[in-house]
N, C-alpha and C positions, 0 to 999 in steps of 0.2 A: 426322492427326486431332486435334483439338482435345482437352486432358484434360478428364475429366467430373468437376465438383465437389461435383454436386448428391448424392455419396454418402459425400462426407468430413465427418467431425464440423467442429460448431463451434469454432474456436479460442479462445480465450482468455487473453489475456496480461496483465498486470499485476505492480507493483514496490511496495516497501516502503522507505523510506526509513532507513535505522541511523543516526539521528542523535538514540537516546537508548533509553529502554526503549518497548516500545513496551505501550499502554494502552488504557483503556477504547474511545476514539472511533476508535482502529486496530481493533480487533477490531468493535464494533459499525459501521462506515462501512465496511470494506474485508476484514478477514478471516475474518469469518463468513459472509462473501457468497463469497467464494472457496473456503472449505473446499465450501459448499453446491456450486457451478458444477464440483468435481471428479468427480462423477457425471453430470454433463449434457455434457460435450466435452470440448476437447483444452484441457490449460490449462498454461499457461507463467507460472510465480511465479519473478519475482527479485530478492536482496537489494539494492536500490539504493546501491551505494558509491561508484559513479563519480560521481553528485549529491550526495552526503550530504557529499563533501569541499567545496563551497563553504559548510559550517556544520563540520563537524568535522576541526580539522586539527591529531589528536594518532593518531599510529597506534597505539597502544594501546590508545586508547578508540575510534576507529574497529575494528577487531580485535573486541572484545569486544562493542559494539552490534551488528555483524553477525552471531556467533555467537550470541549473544541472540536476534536478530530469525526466525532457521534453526529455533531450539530451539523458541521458544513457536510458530510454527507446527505443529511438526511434535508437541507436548502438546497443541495447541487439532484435530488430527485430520487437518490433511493428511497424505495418503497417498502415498510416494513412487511406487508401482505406478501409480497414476491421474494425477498431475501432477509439473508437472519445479520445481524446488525449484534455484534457482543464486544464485551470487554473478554482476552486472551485470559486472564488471569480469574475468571467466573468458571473458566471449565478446569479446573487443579489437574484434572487428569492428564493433560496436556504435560505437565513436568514430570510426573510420572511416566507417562511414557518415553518420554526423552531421553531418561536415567535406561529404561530399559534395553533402548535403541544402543545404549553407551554401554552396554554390556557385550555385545557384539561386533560393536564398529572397531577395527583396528585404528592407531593412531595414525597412521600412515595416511589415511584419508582423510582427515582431518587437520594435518599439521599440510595440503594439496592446497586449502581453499585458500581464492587470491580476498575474498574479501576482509579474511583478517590482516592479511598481511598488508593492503592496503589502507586499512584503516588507522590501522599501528601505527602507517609508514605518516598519516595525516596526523599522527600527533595522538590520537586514542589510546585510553589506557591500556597495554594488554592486560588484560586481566582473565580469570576463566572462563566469564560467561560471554565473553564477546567472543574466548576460541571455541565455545562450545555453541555458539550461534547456530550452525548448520545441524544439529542435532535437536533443536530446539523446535526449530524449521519446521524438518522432519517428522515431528513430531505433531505439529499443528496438521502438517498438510494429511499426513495418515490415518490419524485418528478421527475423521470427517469422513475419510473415505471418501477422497476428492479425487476425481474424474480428470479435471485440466487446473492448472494454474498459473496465473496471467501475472507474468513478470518482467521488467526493464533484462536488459543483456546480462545487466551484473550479476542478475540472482542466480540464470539459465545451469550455473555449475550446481547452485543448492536444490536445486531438482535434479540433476543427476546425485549428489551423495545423497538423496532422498530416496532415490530409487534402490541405490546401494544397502542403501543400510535394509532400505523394506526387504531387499533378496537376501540380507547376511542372517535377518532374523528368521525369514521363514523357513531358510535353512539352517539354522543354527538346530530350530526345533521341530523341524521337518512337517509342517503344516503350514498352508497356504493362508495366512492371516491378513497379510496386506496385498491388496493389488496394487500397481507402477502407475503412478500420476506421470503426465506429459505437460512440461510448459508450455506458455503459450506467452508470444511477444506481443506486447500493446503496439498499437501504433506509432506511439513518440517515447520510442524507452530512453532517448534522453533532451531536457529541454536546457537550453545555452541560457545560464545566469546569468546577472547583471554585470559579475566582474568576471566573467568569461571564463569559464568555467560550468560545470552542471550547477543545475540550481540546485542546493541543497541547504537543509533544514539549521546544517552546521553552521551554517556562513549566510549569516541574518542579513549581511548586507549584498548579497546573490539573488535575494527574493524575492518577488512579488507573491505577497499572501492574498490566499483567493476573497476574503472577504477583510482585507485590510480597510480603513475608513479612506475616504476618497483621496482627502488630503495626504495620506501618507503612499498612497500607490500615486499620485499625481508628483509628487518629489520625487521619488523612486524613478520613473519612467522621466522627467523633464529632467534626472540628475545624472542619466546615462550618458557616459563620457564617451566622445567620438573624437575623427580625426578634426582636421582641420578644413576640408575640403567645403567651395562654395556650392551654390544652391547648384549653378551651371555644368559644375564639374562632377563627369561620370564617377560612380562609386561601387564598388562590389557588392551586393547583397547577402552575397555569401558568406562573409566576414563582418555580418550588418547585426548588431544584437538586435535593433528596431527591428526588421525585416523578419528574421527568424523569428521574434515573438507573433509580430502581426500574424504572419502567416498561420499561426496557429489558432488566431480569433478570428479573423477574417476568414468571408467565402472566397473561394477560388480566382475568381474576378479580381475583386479588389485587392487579393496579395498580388496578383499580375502587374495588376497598374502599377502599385508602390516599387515593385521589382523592375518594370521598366524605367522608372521613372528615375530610378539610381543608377540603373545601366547607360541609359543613354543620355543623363543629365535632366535637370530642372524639379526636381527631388529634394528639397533642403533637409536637414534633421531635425528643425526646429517644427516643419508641418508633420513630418515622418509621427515624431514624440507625438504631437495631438490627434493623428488618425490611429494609435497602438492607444491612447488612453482614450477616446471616445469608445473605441470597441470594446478593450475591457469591461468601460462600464455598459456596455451595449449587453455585454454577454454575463457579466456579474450581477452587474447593481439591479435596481428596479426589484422586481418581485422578489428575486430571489436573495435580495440582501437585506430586503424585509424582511422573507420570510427567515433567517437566519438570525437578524432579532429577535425576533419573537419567541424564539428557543432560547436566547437568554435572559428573557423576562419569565420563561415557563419552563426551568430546568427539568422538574418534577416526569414531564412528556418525554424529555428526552433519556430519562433514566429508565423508565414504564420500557421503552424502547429497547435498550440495553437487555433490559432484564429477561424480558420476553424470552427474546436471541436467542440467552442463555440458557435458557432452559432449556429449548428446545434443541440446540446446539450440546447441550449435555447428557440430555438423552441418545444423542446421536452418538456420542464418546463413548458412553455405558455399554451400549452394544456391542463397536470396539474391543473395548476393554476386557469385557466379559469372553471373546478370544482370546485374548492376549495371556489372559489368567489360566485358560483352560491350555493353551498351550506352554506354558513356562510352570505351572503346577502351582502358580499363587493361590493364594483363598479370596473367594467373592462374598465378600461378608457382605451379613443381612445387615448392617450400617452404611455400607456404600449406596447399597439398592435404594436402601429408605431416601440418601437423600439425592440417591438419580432420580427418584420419581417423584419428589417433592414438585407441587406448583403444576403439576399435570392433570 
């Protein structure tokens, strides 16, 4: 009898990349959206380290943006009881399947994706694992047997060569091993930097880190460079780095005001700068910058965490995998099993 799926939640899978602190446009693009989706289905969050080594190749500082990127999640409210919380690189099988994915994927799809060629074009080394990124992808989102995946614009093509590749393999060996994950766009897939531009992790001086010390997101935000324009003189909001961040901390009201208050004049940028850093810390600091202390006074907690994920996030793989083998005619060695099921 065929399994019934029409009563198992929705999946959810998604990755974070540790290749720096992570900030404003990570939390408003991707992990406000994931804390929210941990009450609506099954969700599988993991720390991206196996990609983050084609930008980060010092293991120290690789080490520390990982436990960085565990911590502020887990102060911004995910719940390790409701979603799995891993490091990429705890499930191996994940590269393994990648490799297998790359057995069947023509080049052709792969030499398509604009985000290598964009990366390259920002000075990135090309190198293979950055062209091989989409494969890599693929290979996290399929082997969870994810349901939806909540991505910024940019990614939206690596779901489709995700899709691609899952129909090149199940054809390749004529069994239905993966089902087609569908993306899904966050609300703010992209948030306007400091120096105008997306905010990104590359360009430290773009950033507002979400738990930076006060002092240093209070320079950040009082060092945002504007025109010239007086308090009196109407100003664009739409062209307002101020404006566009408030809006994203601020309630609905209160972005209105500051957005009249540029449009129709008496607005300066000097009050602008102090109501975008009051809310910040309205919506950062306090508890939750506490509580994001305290995980690095008590690394120990947030590793338990990790670890957990993984396990369970690995058994999820096994299962996977254990298709994968029986369709391409690999052997499932009694050493893999042993240590799928280790810690269970």
């Amino acid at each position: 009898m065929p399994e019934d799926n029409s009563k198992k939640p929705i999946r959810y899978l998604s990755g974070v990349q540790p290749s720096g602190r992570l900030h404003l446009g990570n939390y408003f693009g991707a992990i406000r959206n994931h804390i929210r989706l941990q009450d609506q289905g099954e969700c599988f969050y993991f720390i991206a380290n196996y990609h983050s080594l084609t930008t980060v190749q010092d293991a120290e500082q690789l080490k520390k943006f990982t436990f960085m990127a565990a911590a502020d999640y887990l102060a911004l409210g995910l719940d390790p009881a409701k979603a799995l919380l891993f490091r990429q690189s705890d499930v191996p099988e994940v590269a393994e399947l990648a490799w297998l994915l790359s057995t069947v994927t023509g080049m052709g799809l792969m030499e398509r994706a604009h985000s290598y060629k964009d990366k390259v074009a920002r000075g990135i080394a090309p190198s293979l694992g950055l062209f091989f990124y989409p494969a890599l992808m693929a290979a996290d989102i399929l082997i969870y047997r994810s349901d939806k995946v909540p991505v910024g614009q940019d990614q939206i093509q690596h779901i489709e060569m995700c899709r691609d590749m899952a129909g090149y393999f199940n054809h390749a060996f004529q069994k239905e091993v993966f089902k087609l994950p569908e993306g899904v766009l966050s609300e703010a897939p992209k948030v306007m930097g400091l120096t105008g531009g997306k905010m990104s992790k590359s360009d430290e001086a773009s950033v507002i880190p979400i738990f930076g010390e006060p002092a240093e997101i209070k320079k950040k935000v009082m060092g945002i460079v504007t025109d010239s324009k007086g308090v009196a003189e109407p100003k664009d909001p739409d062209q307002n780095i101020i404006y566009l961040l408030y809006r994203l901390v601020a309630a609905p009201g209160e972005a209105a005001g500051m957005e009249k208050g540029f449009r129709q004049g008496g607005m300066g940028y000097g009050d602008a700068k102090k109501m975008l850093l009051s809310k910040l810390e309205e919506v950062f600091g306090g508890e939750r910058r506490e509580k994001r202390k305290k995980m690095d006074e008590k690394p120990d907690l947030v590793e338990d965490v990790l670890v957990a994920g993984a396990q369970r996030a690995r058994r999820t793989a096994a299962r996977t995998m254990e298709q994968v083998y029986e369709a391409t005619g690999l052997p499932s060695s009694k050493i893999k099993k042993a240590v799928w099921t280790a810690g269970t």
